[in-house]
N, C-alpha and C positions, 0 to 999 in steps of 0.2 A: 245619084251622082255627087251628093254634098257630103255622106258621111264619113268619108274617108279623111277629108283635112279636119273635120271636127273631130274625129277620134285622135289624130293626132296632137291637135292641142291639148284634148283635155290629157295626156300622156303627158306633154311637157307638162301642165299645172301642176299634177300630181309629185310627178318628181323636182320641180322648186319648193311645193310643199314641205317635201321630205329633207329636201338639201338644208331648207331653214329649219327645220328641226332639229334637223344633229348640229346646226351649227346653235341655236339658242341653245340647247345642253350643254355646251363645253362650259365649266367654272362652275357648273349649278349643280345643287344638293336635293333632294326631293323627298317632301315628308311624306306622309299619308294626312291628313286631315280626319276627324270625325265626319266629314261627307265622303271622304274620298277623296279629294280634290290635289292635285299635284300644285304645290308652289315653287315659283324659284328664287332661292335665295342667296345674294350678293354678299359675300364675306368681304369685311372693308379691308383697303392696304394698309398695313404698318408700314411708317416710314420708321427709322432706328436712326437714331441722333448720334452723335458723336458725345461723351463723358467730358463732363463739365469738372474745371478745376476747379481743386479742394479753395478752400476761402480761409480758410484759420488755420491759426500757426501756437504751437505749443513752445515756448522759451522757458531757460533758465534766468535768471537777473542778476543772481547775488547768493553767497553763502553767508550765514550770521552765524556766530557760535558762541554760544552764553555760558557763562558759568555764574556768574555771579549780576555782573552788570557788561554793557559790550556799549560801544559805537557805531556807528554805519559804517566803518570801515574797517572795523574788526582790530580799533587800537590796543584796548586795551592786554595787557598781557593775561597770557592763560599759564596757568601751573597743571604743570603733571599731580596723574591721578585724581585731580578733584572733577566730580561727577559734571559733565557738558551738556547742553541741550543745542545742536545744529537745526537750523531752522534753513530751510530750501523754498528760498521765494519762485516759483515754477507760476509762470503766466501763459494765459489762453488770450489772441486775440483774434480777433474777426468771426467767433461762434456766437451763431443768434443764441445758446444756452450752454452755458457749463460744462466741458469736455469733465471725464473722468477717465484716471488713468491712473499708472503708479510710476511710484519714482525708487530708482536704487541709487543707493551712495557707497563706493568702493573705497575704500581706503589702504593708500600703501603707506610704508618708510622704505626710502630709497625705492631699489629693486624689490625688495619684498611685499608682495598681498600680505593685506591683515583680513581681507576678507570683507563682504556684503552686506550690506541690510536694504528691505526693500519694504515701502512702505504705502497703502494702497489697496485697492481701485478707493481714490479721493477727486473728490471735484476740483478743479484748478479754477483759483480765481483769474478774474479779468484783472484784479487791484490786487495785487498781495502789498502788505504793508508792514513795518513795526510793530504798529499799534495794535494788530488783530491777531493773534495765535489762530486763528481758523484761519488763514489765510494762507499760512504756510505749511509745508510738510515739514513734519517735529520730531528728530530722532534723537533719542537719548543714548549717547554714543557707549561704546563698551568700556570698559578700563583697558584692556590692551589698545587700544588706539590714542592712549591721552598721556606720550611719554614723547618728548623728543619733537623731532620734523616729522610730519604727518601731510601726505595728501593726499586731501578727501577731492573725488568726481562723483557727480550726482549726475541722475540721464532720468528724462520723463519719456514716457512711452517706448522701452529702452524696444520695446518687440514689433513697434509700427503698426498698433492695432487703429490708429486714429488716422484719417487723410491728413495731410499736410502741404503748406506752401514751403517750408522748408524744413528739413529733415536735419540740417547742417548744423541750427542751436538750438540743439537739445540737451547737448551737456554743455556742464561747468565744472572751474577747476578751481578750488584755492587751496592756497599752503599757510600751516600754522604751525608751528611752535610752542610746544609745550615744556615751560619752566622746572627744572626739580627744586622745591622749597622746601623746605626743613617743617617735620610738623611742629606745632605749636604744641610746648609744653606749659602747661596752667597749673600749679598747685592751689587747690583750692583751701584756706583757713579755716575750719568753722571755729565763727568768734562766741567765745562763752559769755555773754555782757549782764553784768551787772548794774541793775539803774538805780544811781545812789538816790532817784526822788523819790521812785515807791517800793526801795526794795529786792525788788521782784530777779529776778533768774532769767533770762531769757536765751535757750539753749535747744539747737536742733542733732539730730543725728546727720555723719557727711552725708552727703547729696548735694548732685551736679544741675543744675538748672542754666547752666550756660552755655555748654561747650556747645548742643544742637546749634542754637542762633549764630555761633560764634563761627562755627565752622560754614556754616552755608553762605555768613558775609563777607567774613575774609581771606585772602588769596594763599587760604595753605590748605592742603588735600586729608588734613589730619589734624584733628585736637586730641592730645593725649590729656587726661584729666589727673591728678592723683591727689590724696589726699592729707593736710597734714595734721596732726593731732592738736583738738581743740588748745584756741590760744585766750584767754581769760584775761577782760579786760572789764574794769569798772568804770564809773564816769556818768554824763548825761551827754549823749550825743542826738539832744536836742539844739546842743550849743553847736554852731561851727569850730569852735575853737579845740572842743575833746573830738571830732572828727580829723581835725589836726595831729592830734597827739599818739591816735591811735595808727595815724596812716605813718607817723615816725615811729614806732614800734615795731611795725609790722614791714616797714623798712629794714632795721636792723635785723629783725628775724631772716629777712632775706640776705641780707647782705652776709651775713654768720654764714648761711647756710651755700649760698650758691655765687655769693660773692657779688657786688653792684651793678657789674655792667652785664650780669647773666642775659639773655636771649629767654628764660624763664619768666612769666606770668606767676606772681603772686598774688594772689586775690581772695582778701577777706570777706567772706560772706555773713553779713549779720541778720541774726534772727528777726521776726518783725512781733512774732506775737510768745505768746507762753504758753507753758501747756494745759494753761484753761482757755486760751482762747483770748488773754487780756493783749491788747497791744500798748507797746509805748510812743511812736511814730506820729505826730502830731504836723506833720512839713518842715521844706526845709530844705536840708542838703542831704541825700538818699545816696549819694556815691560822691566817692573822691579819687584822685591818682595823680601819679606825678606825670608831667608833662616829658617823656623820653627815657624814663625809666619803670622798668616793668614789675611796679606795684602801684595795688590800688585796692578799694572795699568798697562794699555798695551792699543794698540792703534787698533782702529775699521778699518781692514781690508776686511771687509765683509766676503766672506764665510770662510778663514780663521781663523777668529780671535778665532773660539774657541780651534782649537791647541796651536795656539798664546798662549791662555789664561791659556789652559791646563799644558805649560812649568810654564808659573807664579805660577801658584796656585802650581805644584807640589813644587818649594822653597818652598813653605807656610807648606807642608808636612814633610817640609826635607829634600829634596830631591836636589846632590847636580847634577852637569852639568854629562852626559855622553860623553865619548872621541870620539866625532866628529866633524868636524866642528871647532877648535880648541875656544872651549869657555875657559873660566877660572874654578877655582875651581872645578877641576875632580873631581868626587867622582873614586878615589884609588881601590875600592872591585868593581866596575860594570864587569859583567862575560864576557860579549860577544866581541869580536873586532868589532872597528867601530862602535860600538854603536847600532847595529842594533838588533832587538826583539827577538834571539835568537828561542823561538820556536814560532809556528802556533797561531796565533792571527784572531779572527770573532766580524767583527762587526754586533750586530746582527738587526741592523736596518734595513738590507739587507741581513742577512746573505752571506755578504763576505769573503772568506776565504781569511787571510794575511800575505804573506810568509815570514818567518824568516830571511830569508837574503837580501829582498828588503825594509822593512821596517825598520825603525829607530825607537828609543826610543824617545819620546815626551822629554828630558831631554837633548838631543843634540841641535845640529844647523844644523842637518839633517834630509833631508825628502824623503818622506813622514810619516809622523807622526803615531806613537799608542805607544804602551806600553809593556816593556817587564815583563817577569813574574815576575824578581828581583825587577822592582820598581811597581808595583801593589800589591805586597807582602808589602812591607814599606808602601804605601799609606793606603790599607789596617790597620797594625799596627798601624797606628798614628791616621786614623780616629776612629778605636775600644778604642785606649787611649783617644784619645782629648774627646770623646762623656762620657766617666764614668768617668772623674774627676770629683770630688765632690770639689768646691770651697767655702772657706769663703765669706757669704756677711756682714763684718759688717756694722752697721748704719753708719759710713762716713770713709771715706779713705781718702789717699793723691795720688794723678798720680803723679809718680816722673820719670823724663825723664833726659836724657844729651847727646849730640851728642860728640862721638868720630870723633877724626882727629890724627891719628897716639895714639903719646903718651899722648894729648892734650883732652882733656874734655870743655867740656860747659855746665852747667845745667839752664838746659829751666824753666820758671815759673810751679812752682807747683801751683796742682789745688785739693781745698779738693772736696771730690763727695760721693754720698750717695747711696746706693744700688747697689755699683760693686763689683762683686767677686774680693777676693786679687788675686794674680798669679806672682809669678817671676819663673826663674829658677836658677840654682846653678850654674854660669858661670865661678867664680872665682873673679867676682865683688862684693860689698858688697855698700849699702848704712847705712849711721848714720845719727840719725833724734835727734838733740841737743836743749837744753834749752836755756835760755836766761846767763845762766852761764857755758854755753859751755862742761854740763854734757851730757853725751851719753843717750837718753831716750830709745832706739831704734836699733836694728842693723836687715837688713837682705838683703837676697841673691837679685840679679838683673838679668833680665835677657839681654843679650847679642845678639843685631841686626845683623845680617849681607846679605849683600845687593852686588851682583856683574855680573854683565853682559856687555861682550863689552867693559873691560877695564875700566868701572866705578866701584866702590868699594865704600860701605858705611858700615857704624858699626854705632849704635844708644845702649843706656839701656834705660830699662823702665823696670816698677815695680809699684803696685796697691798693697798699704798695708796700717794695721790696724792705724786709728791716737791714739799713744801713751796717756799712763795718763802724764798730761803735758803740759805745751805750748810749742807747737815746733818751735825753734827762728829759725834755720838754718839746712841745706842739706847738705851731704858731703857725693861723692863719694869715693871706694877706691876701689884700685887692688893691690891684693896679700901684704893686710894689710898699703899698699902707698897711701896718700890723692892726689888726681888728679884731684878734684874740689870741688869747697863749693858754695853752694847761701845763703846769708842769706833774711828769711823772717820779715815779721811783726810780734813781739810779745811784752809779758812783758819784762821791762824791754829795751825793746824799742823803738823808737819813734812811737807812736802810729796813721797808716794810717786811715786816713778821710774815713769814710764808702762808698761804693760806692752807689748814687743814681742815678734810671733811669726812662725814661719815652717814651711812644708810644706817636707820632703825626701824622696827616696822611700827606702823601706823594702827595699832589698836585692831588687827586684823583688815583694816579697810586701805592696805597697802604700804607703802614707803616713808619715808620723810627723808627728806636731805636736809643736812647741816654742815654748815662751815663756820669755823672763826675770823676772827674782821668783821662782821655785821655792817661798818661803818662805809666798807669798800664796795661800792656798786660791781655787780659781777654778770655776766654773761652761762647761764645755765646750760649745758647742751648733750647729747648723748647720743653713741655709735654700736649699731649690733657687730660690724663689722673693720670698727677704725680706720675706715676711709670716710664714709658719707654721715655726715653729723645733721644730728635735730636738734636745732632750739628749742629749752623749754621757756628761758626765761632770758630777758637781756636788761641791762642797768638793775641787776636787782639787789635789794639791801634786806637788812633784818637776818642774814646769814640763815634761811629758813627756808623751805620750798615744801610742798606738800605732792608727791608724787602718788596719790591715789588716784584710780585705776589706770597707769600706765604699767603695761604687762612688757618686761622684760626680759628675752631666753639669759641663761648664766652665759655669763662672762662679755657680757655687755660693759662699755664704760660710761663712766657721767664725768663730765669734766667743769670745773668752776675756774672760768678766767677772769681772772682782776684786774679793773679799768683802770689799775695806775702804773701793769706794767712789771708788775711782780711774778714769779712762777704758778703755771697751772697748777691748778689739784685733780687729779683723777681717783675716782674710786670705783673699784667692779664689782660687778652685781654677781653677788654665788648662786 
């Protein structure tokens, strides 16, 4: 009677059993065990987040662009063609570490692409700076891009390989200005120097040791160098005063040749040692130049000389000492103390970056040498002026010269010359060019030498002007309306000088000799393969004598001997 409900239960048990069976399986995975044993095992939930924003942001700051020396605002003037280095301060902020990326810089004119550079994968600083060439991206721009208006856009991460909070400054844009400036043409001298203490000869073959320095510190894209045939000078320029005498010679060699107020660099290079190795250089004064006219000489110091050279020539520019080193003739407006470069300066032969306060102004007597922006700016100026005058040439001039001494004047043999531009400046000197009845044919401005390094000081005038209608019997200097010297020449009305004649013989096989009559008449030496462009060989010289060995002459060359009082040239041609 009882079995019946208990089979029934045990029916229901069975199938809750089974019910909770297949429901504990749903979700489970079942191994086998090394017993056999079935496990079940709970795969946990992924929850999936939502992308977290990016935290650092990649900027541009500022474009620098160097050539020589620059500002932080990119004052200073840049000239076409001369080699640039752009510097792209490109900044990372909010990266726990150093993004790396690359940066391109596009450069047009006007509507036109010049084209890309892209430079990279480089870490981007947190701090790009000045003072750090690692810190920024450094591209040495091409020559087609360094002529004219030029604008350069730089872009970091141009491809968006990097998260970003903003994507919007990435680039930057600035526009420059590239100058056309006239190259710098230098004739270099080599001085053949005789030293009346020991004797000795002190003679190199040409060779240029300057133009490198010369060209990577100052603001022109080109030094052209060339060379003129040794000029032979005796003396002790141990003395300041035969450094004097020699920088007035090599004046008038310039002045003969290319006329005084030339845009031309003449620069006498003197030997320092001999060809055994003796030197004569004991200190001193190692260079000299006039202050705004472009000559000067300075001594071959090997790999310095063209700093050396760099102080000379910038007198040539104008340019007066900066306060270091206690030289003379401060220039009063230089901005910096001590003399030194004031801001970041590259040379970009190496792209070396050159710190403002360890580096001097080439205009001191401190070193190490380069240039600050105040006088790169004036060099600048003076070479954009010297190169666009436009000078008179008339058919013949007169070179009228006189050496100051205090209140004291001298005037040196004039020399008439044919195809030099006029040129004085307005100094407050004046020359008068008089007849033979002492009427004034002539009046005009002079320009004013000045020459000072080391405690020597010189003042010289000179002046390249039209020869008057007229015969001009006499010279007469004046300052501030006061006569302070007179020469008179050969003219009407006066005893009338014996023509000078000359003539080639040769020299014993070891070349030429030239001869003329007069001995007593200071003369001007000079000689043209072509009869336009004349060499100096000799200027004020006497003894009617000259020794032309080994100067190689093709035929029909001429040599011409002009008389400093004023009388007819002599030419003679070489067969």
């Amino acid at each position: 009677m009882h079995k019946r409900p208990t089979r029934l239960i045990a029916i229901v048990v069975l199938l809750l059993a089974a019910a909770l069976m297949h429901l504990g399986s749903v979700g489970t995975t079942h191994a086998a065990s090394q017993h056999r044993q079935t496990q079940k095992v709970y795969m946990p939930a992924v929850l999936q987040r939502p992308l977290q924003a990016a935290t650092q942001d990649l900027t541009i700051i500022h474009l620098g662009l160097f050539q020589t020396v620059q500002t932080a605002t990119n004052s200073v003037s840049l000239v076409a063609g001369k080699p640039a280095l752009l510097r792209v301060y490109t900044q990372a902020t909010g990266a726990s570490t150093a993004p790396v990326a690359e940066v391109t810089v596009h450069a047009r004119r006007g509507m036109t692409s010049l084209g890309s550079l892209t430079l990279g994968p480089q870490a981007i600083s947190a701090q790009p700076s000045l003072g750090d060439l690692n810190s920024t991206f450094n591209f040495d721009l091409p020559p087609e891009w360094l002529e004219g208006d030029v604008t350069l856009t730089a872009t970091v991460d141009a491809v968006n390989t990097i998260p970003e909070m903003n994507e919007a400054n990435n680039t930057y844009t600035g526009d420059f200005t590239f100058h056309a400036v006239a190259p710098l043409q230098i004739v270099i001298v080599p001085i053949t120097y005789t030293d009346t203490r020991t004797g000795r000869v002190f003679a190199d073959a040409p060779h240029d040791p300057i133009s490198h320095w010369i060209q990577g510190a100052f603001p022109v894209s080109q030094v052209i160098t060339s060379f003129h045939p040794p000029f032979a000078f005796t003396g002790d320029l141990r003395q300041g005063s035969e450094w004097d005498r020699l920088l007035r010679q090599l004046t008038t060699l310039a002045a003969a040749e290319v006329g005084p107020g030339s845009a031309t660099v003449y620069y006498g290079l003197i030997p320092n040692a001999d060809a055994s190795g003796a030197t004569w250089f004991e200190g001193g004064v190692s260079g000299y130049g006039w202050i705004g006219t472009r000559v000067s000489l300075g001594l071959d110091v090997g790999v310095e000389t063209g700093d050396a050279a760099g102080h000379e020539i910038g007198h040539n520019f104008g340019r007066q000492h900066a306060p270091c080193g206690n030289p003379n003739s401060v220039d009063p407006h230089y901005p910096y103390p001590n003399a030194t470069i004031g801001v970041y300066g590259v040379d970009t032969a190496d792209d070396v970056l050159l710190e403002p306060s360890a580096n001097y102004d080439m205009m001191s007597y401190c070193g190490p040498e380069w240039v600050s922006d105040y006088t790169y700016e004036a060099l600048f100026q003076d070479q954009v002026a010297r190169a666009s005058q436009g000078r008179e040439r008339p058919s013949e001039g007169l070179l009228l010269r006189a050496d100051l001494d205090g209140d004291a004047a001298t005037v040196l043999p004039v020399y008439r010359l044919s195809g030099l531009p006029t040129a004085s400046d307005d100094s407050g000197y004046r020359v008068q060019l008089l007849d033979a009845a002492g009427r004034v044919l002539a009046t005009h401005p002079v320009t004013l030498l000045r020459a000072e390094e080391l405690g020597v000081e010189a003042q010289a005038l000179v002046a390249q002007v039209p020869v008057p209608d007229g015969n001009v019997a006499a010279v007469r200097f004046l300052r501030d309306g006061r006569v302070i010297a007179e020469r008179v020449l050969a003219g009407p009305g006066l005893e009338q000088a014996a023509a000078v004649t000359a003539r080639l013989s040769a020299a014993g096989g070891h070349g030429l000799t030239l001869t003329w009559n007069r001995p007593d008449v200071p003369a001007l030496v000079r000689y043209s393969t072509d009869g336009r462009q004349w060499t100096l060989l000799a200027a004020d010289a006497l003894n009617g004598r000259l020794d032309l060995a080994g100067l190689q002459l093709p035929a029909g060359s001429q040599i011409q001997i002009v008389p400093g009082d004023g009388s007819a040239v002599a030419t003679v041609r070489v067969d």
